[in-house]
Structure formats: C-alpha cells, structure tokens
mmCIF file of the N, C-alpha and C atoms, coordinates in Angstrom:
data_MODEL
# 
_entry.id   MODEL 
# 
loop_
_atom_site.group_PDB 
_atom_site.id 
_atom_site.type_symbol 
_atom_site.label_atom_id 
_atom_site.label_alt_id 
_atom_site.label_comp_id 
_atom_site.label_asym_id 
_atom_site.label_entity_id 
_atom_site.label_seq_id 
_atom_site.pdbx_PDB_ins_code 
_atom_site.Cartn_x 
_atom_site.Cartn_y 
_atom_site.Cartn_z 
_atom_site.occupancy 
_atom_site.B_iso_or_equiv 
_atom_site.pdbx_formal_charge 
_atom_site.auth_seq_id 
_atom_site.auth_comp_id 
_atom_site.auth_asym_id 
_atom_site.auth_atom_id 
_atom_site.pdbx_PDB_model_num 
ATOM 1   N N  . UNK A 1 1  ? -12.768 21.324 25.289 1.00 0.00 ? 1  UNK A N  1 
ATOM 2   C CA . UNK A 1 1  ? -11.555 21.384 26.074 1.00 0.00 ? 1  UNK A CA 1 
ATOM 3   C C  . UNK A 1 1  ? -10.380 21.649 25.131 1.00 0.00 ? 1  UNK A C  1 
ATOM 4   N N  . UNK A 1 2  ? -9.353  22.732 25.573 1.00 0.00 ? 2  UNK A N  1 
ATOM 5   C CA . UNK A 1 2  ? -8.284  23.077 24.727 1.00 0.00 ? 2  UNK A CA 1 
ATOM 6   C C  . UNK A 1 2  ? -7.060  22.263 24.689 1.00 0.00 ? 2  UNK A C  1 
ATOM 7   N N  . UNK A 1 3  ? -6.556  21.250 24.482 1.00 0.00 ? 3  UNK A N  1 
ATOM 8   C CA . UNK A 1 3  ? -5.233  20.342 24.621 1.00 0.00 ? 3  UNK A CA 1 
ATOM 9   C C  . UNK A 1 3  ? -4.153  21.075 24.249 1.00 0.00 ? 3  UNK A C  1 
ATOM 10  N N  . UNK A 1 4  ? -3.103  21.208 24.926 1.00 0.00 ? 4  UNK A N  1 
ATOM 11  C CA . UNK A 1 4  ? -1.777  21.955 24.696 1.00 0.00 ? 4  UNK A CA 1 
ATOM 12  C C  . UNK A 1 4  ? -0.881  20.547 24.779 1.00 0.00 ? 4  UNK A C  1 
ATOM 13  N N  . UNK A 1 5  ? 0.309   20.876 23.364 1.00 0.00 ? 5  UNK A N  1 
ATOM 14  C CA . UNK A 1 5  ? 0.822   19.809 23.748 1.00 0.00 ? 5  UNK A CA 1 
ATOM 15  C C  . UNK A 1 5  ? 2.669   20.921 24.028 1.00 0.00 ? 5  UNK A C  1 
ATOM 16  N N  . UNK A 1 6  ? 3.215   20.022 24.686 1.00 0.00 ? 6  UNK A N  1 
ATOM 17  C CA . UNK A 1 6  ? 4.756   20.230 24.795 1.00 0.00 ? 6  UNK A CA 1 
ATOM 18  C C  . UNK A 1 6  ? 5.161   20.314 22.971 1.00 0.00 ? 6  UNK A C  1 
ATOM 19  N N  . UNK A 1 7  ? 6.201   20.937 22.998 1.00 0.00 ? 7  UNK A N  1 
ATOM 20  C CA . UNK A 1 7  ? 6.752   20.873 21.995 1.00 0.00 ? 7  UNK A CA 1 
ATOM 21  C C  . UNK A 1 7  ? 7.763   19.950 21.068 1.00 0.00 ? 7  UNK A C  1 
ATOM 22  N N  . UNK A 1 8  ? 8.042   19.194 22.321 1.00 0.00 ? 8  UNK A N  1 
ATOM 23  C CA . UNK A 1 8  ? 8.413   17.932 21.743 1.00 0.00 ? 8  UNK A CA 1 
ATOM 24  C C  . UNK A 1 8  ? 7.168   16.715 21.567 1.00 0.00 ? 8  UNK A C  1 
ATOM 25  N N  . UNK A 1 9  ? 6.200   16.913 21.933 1.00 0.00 ? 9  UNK A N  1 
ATOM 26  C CA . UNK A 1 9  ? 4.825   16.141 21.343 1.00 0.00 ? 9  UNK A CA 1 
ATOM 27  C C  . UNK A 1 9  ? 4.528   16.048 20.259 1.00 0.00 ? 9  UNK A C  1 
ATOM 28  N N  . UNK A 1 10 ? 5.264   17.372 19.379 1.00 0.00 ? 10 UNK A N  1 
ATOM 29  C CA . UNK A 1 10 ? 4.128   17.186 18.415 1.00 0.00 ? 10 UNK A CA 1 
ATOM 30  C C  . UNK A 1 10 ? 5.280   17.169 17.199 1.00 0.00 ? 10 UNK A C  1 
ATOM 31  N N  . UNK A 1 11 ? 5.164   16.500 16.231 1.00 0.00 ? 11 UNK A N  1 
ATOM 32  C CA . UNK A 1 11 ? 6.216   15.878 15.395 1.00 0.00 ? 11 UNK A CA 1 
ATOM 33  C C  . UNK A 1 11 ? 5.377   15.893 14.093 1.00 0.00 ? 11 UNK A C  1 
ATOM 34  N N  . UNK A 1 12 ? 6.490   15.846 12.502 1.00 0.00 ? 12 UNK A N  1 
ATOM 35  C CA . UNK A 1 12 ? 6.216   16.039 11.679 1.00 0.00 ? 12 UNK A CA 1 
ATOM 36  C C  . UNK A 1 12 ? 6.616   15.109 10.818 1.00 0.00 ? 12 UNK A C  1 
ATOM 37  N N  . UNK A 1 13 ? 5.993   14.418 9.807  1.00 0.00 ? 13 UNK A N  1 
ATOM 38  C CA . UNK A 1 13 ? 7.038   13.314 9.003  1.00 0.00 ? 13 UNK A CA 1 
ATOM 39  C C  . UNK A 1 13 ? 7.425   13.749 7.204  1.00 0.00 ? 13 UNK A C  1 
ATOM 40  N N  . UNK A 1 14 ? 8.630   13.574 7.217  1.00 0.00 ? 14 UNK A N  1 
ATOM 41  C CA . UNK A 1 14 ? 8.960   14.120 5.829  1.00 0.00 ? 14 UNK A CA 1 
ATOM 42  C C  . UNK A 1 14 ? 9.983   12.987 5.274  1.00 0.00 ? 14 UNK A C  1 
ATOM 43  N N  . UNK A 1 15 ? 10.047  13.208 3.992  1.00 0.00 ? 15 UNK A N  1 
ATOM 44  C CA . UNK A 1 15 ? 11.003  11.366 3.417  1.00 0.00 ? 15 UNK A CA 1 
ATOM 45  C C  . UNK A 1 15 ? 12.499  12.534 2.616  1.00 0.00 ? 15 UNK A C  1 
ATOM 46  N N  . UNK A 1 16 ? 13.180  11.623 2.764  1.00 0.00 ? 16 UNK A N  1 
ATOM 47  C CA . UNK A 1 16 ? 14.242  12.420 1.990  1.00 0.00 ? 16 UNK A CA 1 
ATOM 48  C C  . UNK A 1 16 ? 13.964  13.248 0.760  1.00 0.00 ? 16 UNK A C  1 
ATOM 49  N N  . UNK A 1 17 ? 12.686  12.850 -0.388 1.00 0.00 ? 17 UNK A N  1 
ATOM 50  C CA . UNK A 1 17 ? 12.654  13.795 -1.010 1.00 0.00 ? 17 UNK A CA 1 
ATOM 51  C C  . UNK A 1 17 ? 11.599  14.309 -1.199 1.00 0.00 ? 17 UNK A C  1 
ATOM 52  N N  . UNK A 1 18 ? 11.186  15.160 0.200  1.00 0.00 ? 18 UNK A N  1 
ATOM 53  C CA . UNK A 1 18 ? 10.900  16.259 0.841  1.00 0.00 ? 18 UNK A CA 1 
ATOM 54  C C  . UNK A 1 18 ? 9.210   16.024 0.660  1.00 0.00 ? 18 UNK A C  1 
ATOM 55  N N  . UNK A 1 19 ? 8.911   14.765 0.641  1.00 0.00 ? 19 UNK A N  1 
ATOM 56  C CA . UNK A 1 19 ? 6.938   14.674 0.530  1.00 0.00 ? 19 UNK A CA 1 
ATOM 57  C C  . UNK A 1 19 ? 6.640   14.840 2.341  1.00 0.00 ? 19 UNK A C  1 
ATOM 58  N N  . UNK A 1 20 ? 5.696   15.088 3.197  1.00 0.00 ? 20 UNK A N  1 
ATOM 59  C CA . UNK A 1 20 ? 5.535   15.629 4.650  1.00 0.00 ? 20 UNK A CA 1 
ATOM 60  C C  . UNK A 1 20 ? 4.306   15.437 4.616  1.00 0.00 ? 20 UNK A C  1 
ATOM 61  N N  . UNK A 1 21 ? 4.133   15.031 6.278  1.00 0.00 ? 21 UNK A N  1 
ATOM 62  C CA . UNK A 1 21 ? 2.742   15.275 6.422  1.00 0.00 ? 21 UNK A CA 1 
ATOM 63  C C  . UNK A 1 21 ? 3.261   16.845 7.559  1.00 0.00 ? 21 UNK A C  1 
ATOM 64  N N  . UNK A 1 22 ? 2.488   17.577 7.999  1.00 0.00 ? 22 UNK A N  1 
ATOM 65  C CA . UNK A 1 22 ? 2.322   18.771 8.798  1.00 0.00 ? 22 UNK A CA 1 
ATOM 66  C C  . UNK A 1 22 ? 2.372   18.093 9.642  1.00 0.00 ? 22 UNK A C  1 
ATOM 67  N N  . UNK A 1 23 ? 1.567   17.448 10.828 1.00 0.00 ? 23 UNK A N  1 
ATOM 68  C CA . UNK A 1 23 ? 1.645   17.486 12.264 1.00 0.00 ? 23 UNK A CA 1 
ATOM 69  C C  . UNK A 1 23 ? 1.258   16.197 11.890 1.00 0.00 ? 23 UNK A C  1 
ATOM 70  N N  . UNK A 1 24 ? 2.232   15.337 13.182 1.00 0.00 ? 24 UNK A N  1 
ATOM 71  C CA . UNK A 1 24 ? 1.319   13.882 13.727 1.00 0.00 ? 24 UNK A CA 1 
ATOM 72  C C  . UNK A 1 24 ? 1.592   14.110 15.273 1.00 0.00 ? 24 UNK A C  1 
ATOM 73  N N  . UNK A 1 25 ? 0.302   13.964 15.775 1.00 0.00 ? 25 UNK A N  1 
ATOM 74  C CA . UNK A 1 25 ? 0.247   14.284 17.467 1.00 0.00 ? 25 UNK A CA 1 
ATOM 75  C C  . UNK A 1 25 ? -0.467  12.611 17.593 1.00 0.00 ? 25 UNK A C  1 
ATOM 76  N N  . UNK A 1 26 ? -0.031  12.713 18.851 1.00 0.00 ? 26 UNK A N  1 
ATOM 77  C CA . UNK A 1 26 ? -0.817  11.862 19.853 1.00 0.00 ? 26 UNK A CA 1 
ATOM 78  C C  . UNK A 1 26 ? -1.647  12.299 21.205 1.00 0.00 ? 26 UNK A C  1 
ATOM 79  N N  . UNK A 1 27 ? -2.854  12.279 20.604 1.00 0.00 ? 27 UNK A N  1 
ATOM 80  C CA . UNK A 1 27 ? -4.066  13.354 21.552 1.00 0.00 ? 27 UNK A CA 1 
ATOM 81  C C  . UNK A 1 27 ? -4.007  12.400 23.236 1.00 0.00 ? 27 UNK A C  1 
ATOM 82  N N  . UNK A 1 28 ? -5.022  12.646 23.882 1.00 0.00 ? 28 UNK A N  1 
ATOM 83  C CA . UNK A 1 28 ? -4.892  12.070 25.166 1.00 0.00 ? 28 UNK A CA 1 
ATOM 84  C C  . UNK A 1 28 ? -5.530  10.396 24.885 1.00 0.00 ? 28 UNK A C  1 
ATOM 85  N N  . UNK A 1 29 ? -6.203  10.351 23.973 1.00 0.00 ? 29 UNK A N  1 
ATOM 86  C CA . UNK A 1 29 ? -6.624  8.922  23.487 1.00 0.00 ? 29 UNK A CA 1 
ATOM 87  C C  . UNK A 1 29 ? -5.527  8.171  23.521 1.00 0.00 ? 29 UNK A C  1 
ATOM 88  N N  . UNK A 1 30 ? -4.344  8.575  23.217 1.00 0.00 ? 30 UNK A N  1 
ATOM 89  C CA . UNK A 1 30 ? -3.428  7.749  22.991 1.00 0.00 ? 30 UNK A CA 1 
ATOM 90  C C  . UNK A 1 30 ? -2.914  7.008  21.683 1.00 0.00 ? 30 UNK A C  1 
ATOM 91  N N  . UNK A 1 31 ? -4.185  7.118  20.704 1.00 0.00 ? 31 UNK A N  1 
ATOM 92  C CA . UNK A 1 31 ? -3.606  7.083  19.271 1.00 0.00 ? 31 UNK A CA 1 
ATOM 93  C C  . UNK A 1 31 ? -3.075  7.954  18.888 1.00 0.00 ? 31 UNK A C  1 
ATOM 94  N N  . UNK A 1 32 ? -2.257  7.833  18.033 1.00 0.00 ? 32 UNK A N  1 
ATOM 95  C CA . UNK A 1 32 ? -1.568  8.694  16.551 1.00 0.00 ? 32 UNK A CA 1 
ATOM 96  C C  . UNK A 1 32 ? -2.338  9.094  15.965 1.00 0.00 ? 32 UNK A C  1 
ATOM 97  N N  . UNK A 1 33 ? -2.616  10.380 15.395 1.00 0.00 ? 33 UNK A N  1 
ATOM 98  C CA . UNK A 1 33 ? -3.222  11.116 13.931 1.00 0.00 ? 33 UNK A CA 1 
ATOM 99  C C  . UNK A 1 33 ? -2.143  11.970 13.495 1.00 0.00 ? 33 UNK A C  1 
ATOM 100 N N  . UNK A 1 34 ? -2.569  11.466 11.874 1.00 0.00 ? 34 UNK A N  1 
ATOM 101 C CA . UNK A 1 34 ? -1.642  12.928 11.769 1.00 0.00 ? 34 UNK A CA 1 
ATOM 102 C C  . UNK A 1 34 ? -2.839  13.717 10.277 1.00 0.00 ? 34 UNK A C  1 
ATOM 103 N N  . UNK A 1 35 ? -1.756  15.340 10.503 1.00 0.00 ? 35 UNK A N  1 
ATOM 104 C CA . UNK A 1 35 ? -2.931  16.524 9.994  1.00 0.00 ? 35 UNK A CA 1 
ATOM 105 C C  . UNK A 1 35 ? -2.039  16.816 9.084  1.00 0.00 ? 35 UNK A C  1 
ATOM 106 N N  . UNK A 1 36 ? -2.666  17.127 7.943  1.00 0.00 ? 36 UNK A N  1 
ATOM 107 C CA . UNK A 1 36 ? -1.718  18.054 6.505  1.00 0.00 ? 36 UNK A CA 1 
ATOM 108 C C  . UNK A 1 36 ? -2.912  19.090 6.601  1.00 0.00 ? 36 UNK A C  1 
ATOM 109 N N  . UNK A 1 37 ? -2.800  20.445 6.428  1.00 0.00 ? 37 UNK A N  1 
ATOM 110 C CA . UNK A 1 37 ? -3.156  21.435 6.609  1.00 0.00 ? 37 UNK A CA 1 
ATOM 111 C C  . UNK A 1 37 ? -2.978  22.453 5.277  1.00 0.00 ? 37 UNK A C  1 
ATOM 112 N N  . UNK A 1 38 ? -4.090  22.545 5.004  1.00 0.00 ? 38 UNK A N  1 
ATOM 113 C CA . UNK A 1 38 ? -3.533  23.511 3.708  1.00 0.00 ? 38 UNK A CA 1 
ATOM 114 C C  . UNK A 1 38 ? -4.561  24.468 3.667  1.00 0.00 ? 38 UNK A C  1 
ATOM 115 N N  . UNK A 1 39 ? -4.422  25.997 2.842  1.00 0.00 ? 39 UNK A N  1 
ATOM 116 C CA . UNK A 1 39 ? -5.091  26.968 2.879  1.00 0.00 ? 39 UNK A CA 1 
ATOM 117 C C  . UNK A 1 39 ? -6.442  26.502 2.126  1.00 0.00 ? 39 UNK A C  1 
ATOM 118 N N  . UNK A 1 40 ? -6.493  25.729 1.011  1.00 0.00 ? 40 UNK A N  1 
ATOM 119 C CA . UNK A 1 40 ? -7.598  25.777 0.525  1.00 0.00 ? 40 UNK A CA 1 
ATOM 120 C C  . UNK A 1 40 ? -7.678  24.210 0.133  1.00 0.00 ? 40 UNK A C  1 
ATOM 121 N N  . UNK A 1 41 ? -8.772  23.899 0.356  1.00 0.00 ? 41 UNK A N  1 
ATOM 122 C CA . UNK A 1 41 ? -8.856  22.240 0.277  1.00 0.00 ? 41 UNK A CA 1 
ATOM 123 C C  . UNK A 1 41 ? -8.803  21.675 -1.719 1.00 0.00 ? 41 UNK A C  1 
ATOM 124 N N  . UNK A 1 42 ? -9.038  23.262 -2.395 1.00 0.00 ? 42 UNK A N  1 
ATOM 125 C CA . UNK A 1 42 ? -9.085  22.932 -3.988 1.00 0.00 ? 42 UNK A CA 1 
ATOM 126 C C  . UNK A 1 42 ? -7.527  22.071 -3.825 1.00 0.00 ? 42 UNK A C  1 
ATOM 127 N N  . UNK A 1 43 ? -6.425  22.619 -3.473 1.00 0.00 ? 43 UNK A N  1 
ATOM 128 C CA . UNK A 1 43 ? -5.121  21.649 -3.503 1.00 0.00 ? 43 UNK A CA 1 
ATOM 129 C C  . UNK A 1 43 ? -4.717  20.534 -2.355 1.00 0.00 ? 43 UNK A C  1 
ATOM 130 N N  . UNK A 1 44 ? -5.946  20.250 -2.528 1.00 0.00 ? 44 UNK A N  1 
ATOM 131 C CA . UNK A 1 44 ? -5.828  18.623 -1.495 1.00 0.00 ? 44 UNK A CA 1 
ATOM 132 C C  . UNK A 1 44 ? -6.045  18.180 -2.812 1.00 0.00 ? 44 UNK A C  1 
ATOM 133 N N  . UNK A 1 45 ? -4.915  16.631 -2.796 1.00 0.00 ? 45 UNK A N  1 
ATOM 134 C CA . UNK A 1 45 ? -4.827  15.879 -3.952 1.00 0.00 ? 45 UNK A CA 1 
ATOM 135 C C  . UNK A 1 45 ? -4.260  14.195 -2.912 1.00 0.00 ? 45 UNK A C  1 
ATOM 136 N N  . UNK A 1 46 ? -5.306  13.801 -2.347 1.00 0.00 ? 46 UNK A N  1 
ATOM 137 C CA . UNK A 1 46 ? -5.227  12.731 -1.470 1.00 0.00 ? 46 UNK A CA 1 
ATOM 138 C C  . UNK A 1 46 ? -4.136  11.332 -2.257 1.00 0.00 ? 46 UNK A C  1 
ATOM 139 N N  . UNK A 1 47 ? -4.008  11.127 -3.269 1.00 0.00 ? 47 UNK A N  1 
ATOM 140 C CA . UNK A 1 47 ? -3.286  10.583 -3.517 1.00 0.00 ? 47 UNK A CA 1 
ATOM 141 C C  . UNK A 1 47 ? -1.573  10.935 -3.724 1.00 0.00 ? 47 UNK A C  1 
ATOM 142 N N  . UNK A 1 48 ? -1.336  11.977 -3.066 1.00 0.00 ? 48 UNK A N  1 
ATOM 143 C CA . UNK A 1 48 ? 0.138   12.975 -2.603 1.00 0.00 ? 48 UNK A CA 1 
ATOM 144 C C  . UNK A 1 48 ? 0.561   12.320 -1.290 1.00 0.00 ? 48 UNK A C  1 
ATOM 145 N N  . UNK A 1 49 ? -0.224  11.654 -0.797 1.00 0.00 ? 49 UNK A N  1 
ATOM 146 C CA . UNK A 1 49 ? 0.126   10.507 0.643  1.00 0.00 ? 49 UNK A CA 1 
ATOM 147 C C  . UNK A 1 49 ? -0.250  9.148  0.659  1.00 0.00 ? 49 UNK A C  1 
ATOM 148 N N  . UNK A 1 50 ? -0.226  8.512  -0.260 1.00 0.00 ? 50 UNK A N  1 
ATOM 149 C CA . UNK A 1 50 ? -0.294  7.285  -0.625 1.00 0.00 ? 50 UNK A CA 1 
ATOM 150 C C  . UNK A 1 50 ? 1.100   6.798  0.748  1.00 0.00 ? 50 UNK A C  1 
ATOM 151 N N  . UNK A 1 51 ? 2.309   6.976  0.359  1.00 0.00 ? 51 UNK A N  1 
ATOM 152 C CA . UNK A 1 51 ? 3.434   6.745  0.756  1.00 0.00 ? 51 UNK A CA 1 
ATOM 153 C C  . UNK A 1 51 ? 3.075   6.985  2.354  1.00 0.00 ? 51 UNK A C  1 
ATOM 154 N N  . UNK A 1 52 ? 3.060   7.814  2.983  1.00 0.00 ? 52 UNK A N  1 
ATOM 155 C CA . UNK A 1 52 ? 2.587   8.085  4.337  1.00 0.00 ? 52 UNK A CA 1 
ATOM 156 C C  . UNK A 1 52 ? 1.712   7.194  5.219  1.00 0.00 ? 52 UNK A C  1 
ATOM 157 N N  . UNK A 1 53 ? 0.241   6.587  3.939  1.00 0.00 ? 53 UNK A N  1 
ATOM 158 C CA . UNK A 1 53 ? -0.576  6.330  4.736  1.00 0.00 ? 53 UNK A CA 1 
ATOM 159 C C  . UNK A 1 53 ? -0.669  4.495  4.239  1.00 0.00 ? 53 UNK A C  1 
ATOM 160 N N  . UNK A 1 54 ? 0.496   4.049  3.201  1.00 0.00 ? 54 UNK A N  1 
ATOM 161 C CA . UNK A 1 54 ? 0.739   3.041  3.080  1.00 0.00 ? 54 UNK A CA 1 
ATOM 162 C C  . UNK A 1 54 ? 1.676   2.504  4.443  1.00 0.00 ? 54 UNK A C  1 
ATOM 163 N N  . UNK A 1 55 ? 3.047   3.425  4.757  1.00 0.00 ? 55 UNK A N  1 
ATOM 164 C CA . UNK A 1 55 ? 3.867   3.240  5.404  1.00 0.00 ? 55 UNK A CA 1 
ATOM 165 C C  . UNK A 1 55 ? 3.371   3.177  7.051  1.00 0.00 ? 55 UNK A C  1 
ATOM 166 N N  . UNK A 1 56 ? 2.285   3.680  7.206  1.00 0.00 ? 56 UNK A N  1 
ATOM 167 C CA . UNK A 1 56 ? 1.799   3.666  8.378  1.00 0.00 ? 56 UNK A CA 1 
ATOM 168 C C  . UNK A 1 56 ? 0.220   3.891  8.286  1.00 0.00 ? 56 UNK A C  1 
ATOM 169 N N  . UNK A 1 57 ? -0.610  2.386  8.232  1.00 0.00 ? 57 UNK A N  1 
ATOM 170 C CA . UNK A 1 57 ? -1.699  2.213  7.929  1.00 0.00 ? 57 UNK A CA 1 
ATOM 171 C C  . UNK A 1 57 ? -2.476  2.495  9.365  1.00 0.00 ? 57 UNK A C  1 
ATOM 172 N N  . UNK A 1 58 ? -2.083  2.061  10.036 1.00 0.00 ? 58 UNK A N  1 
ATOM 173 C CA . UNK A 1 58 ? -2.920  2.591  11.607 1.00 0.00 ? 58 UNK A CA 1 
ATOM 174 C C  . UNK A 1 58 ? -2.950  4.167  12.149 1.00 0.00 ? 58 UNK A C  1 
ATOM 175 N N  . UNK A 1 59 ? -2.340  5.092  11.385 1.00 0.00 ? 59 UNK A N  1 
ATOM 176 C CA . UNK A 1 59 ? -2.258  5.977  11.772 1.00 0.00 ? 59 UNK A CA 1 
ATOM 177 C C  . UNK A 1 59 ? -3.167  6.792  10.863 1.00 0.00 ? 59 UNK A C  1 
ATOM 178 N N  . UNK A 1 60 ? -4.514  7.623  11.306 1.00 0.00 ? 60 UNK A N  1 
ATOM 179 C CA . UNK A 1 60 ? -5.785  8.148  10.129 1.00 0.00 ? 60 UNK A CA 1 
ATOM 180 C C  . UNK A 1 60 ? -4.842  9.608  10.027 1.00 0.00 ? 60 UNK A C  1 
ATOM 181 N N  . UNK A 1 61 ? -4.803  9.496  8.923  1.00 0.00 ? 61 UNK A N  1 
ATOM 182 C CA . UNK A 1 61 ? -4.766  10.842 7.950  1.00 0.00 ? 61 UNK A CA 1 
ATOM 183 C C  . UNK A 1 61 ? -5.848  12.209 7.690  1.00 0.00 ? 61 UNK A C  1 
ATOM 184 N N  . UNK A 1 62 ? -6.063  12.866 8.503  1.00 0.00 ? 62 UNK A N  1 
ATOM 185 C CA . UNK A 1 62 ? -6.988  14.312 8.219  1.00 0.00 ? 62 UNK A CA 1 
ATOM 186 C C  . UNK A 1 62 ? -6.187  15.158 7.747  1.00 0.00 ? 62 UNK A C  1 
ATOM 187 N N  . UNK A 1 63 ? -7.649  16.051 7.499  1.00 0.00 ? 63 UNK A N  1 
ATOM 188 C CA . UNK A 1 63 ? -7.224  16.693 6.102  1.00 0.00 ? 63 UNK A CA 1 
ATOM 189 C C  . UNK A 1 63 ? -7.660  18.195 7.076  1.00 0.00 ? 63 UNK A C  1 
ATOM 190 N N  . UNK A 1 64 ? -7.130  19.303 7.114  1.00 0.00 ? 64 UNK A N  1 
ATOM 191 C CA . UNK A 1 64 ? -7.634  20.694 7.547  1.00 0.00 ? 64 UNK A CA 1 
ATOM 192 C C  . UNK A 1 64 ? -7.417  21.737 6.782  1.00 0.00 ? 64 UNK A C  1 
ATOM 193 N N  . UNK A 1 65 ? -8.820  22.514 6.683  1.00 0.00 ? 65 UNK A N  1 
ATOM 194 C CA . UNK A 1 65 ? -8.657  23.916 5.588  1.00 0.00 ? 65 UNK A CA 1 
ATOM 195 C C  . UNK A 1 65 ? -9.259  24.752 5.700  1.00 0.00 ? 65 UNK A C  1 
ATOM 196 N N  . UNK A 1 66 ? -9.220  25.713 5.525  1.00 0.00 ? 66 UNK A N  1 
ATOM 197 C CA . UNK A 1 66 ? -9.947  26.967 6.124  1.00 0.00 ? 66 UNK A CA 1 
ATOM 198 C C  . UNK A 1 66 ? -10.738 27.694 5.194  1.00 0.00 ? 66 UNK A C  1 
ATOM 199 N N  . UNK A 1 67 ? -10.709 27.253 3.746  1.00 0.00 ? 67 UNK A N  1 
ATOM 200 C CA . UNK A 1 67 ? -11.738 27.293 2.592  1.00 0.00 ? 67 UNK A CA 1 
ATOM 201 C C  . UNK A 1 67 ? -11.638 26.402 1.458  1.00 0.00 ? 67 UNK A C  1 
ATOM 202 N N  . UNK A 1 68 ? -13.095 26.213 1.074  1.00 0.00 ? 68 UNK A N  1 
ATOM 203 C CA . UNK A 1 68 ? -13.470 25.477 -0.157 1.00 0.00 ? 68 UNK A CA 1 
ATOM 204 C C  . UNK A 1 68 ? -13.384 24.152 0.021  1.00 0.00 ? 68 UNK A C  1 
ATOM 205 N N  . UNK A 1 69 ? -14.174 23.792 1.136  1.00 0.00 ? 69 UNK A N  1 
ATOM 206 C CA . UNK A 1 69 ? -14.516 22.366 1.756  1.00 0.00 ? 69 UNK A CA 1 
ATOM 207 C C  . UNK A 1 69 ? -15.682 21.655 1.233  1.00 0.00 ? 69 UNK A C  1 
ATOM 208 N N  . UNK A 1 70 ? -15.434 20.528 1.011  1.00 0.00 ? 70 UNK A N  1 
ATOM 209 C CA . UNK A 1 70 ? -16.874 19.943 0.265  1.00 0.00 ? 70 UNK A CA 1 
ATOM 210 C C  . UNK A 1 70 ? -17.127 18.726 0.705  1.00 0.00 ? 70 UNK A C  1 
ATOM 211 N N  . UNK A 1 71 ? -17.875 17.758 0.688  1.00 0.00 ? 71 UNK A N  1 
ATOM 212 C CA . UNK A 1 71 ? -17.925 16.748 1.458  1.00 0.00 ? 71 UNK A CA 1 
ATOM 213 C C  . UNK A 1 71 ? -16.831 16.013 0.503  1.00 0.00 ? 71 UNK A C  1 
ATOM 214 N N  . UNK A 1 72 ? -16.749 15.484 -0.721 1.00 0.00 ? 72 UNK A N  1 
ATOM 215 C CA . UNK A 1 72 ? -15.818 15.402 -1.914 1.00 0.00 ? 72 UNK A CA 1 
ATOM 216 C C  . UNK A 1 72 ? -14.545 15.391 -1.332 1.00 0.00 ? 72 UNK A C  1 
ATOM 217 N N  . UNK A 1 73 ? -14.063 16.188 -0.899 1.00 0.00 ? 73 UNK A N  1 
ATOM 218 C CA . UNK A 1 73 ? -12.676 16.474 -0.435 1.00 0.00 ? 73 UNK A CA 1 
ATOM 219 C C  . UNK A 1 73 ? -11.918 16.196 0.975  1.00 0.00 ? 73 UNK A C  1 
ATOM 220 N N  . UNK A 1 74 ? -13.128 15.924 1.634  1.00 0.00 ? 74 UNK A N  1 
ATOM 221 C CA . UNK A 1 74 ? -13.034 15.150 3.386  1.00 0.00 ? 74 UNK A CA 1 
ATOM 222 C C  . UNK A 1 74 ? -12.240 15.941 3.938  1.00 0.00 ? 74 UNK A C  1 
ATOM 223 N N  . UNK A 1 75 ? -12.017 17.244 3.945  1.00 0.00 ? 75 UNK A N  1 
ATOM 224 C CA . UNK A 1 75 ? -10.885 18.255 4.634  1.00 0.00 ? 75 UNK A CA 1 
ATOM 225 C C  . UNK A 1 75 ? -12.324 18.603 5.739  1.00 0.00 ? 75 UNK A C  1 
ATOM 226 N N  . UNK A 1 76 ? -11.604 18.712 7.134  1.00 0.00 ? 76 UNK A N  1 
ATOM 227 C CA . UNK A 1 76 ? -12.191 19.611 7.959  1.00 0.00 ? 76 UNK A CA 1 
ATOM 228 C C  . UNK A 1 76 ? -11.837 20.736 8.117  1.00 0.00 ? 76 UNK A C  1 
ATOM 229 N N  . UNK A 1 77 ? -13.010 22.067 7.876  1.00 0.00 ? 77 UNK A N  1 
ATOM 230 C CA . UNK A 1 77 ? -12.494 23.566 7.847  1.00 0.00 ? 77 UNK A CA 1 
ATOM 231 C C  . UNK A 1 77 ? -12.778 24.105 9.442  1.00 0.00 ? 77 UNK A C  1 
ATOM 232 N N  . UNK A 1 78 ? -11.906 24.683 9.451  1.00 0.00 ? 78 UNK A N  1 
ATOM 233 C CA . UNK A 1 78 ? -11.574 25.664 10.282 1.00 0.00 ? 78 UNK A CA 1 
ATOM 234 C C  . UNK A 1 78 ? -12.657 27.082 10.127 1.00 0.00 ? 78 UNK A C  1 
ATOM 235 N N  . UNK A 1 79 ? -12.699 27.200 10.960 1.00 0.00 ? 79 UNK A N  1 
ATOM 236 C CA . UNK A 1 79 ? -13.987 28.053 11.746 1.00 0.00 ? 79 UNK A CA 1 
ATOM 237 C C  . UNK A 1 79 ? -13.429 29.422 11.692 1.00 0.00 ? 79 UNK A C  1 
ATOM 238 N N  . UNK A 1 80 ? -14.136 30.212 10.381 1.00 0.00 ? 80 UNK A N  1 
ATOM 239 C CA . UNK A 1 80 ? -14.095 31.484 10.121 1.00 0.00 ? 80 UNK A CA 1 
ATOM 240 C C  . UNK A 1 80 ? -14.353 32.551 11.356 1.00 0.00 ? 80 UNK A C  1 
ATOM 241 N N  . UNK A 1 81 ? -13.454 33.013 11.948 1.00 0.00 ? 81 UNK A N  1 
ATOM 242 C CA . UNK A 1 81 ? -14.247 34.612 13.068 1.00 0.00 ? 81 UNK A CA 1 
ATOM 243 C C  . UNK A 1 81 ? -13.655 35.514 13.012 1.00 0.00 ? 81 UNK A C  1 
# 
C-alpha cells in the first residue's frame, strides 16, 4: 500500500549548527520514525546522530540508500529499476 502524506506531515529536524535528520514522519501506526537518506551507505557514519537519537530516544532512526548496503551498515536500499 502507497501512503501519501500532506505536506505539512512530514517534517525535518536540524539544530542550529546545521546537523539534520532528512524526514521524520508519522506513518498510520502512529509512531514517529525518522529517515536520513543518503546516496551511498559508504557515508553513513551512525555516530553523526548520536545528538538526534539521544535527544529523542523513542523515536527509531533508519538509515536509506540506494547503493553499497551491507548488513554492517543497517541502511535499507532502495530498489534499483
């Protein structure tokens, strides 16, 4: 099933000096996730959100990439077509 959200749904968190996660949505579950998204999972460096996922421990942190995924790196890739 495809979920569309409004555009005010879907929100981003960034600190004054300028660290972000990409998207935090709230799916129909009703929890919070939020997604950092990057082209290649080699520059996922999970300790770059310490601050994020200290400041808001209930909220799970995924990882999305569209190459060079390894189990190592816990990024979910995106589906080559």
């Amino acid at each position: 099933m495809l979920e569309n959200y409004r555009e005010e749904e879907i929100k981003f968190w960034r600190t004054s000096d300028q660290k972000e996660i990409d998207f935090v949505i709230t799916p129909l579950t009703g929890s919070p996730i939020a997604l950092e998204v990057k082209f290649s999972a080699a520059n996922l460096k999970k300790s770059k959100y310490r601050l994020f996922t200290n400041a808001y421990p209930d909220i799970p942190l995924k990882f999305v990439s569209y190459n060079n995924v390894t189990e190592e790196n816990e990024a979910i890739q995106i589906l080559k077509v």
